[in-house]
C-alpha positions as CSV (number, residue, x, y, z in Angstrom):
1,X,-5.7,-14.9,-5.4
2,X,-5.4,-11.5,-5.6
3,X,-6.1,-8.9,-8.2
4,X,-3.3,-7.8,-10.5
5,X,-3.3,-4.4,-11.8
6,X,-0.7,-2.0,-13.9
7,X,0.5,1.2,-12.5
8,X,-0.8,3.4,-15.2
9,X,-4.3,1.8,-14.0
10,X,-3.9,2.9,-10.9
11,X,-2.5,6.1,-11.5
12,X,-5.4,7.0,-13.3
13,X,-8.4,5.0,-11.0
14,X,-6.2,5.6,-7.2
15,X,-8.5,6.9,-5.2
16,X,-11.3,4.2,-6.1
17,X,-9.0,1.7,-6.0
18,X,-8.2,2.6,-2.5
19,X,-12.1,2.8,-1.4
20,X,-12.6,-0.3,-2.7
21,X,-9.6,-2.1,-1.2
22,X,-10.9,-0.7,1.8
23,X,-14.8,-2.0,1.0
24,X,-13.7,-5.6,0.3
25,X,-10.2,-6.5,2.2
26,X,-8.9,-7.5,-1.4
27,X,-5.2,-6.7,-2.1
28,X,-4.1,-5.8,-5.4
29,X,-0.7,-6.7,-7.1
30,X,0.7,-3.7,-8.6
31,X,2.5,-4.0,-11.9
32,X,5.2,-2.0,-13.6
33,X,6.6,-2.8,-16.9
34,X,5.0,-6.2,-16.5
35,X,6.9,-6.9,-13.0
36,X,5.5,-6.8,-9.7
37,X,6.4,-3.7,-7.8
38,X,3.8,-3.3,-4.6
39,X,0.9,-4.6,-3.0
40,X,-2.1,-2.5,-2.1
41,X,-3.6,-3.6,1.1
42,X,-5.9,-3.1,3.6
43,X,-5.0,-2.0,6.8
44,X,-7.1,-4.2,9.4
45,X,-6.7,-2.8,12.3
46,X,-5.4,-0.2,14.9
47,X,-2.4,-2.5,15.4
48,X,-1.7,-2.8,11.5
49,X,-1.7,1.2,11.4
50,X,1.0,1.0,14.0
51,X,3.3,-1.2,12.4
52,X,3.2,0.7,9.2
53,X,3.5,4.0,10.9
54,X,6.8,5.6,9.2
55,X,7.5,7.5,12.4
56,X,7.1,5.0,14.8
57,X,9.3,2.2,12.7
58,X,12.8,2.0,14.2
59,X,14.4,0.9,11.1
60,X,13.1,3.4,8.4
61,X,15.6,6.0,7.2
62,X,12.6,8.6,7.8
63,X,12.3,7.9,11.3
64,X,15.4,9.6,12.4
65,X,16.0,12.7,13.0
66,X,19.3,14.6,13.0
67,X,19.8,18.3,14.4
């Protein structure tokens, strides 16, 4: 199972949360008001960072570009 944390926690903690997210391939829950809102997860591999790449993502409204 994984972790379950609140926002303000990780506000305040981010950028260890993040190193150790990274350290032990755990993903944490993220709470907000008591509800879930996001996962934090590690990204495994080259072809994970791929996938998630805003820019590369056909269907993400920040992928598009209009002139």
């Amino acid at each position: 199972m994984e972790e379950i944390m609140a926002i303000i926690k990780l506000k305040a903690t981010c950028l260890k949360v993040l190193d150790n997210v990274k350290k032990t391939g755990k993903k944490i829950l993220i709470t907000k008001k008591g509800e879930a809102c996001c996962i934090v997860s590690p990204v495994v591999g080259e072809g994970d960072w791929e996938a998630l790449n805003i820019e590369t993502y056909p269907y993400h409204p920040m992928s598009y570009h209009f002139s």
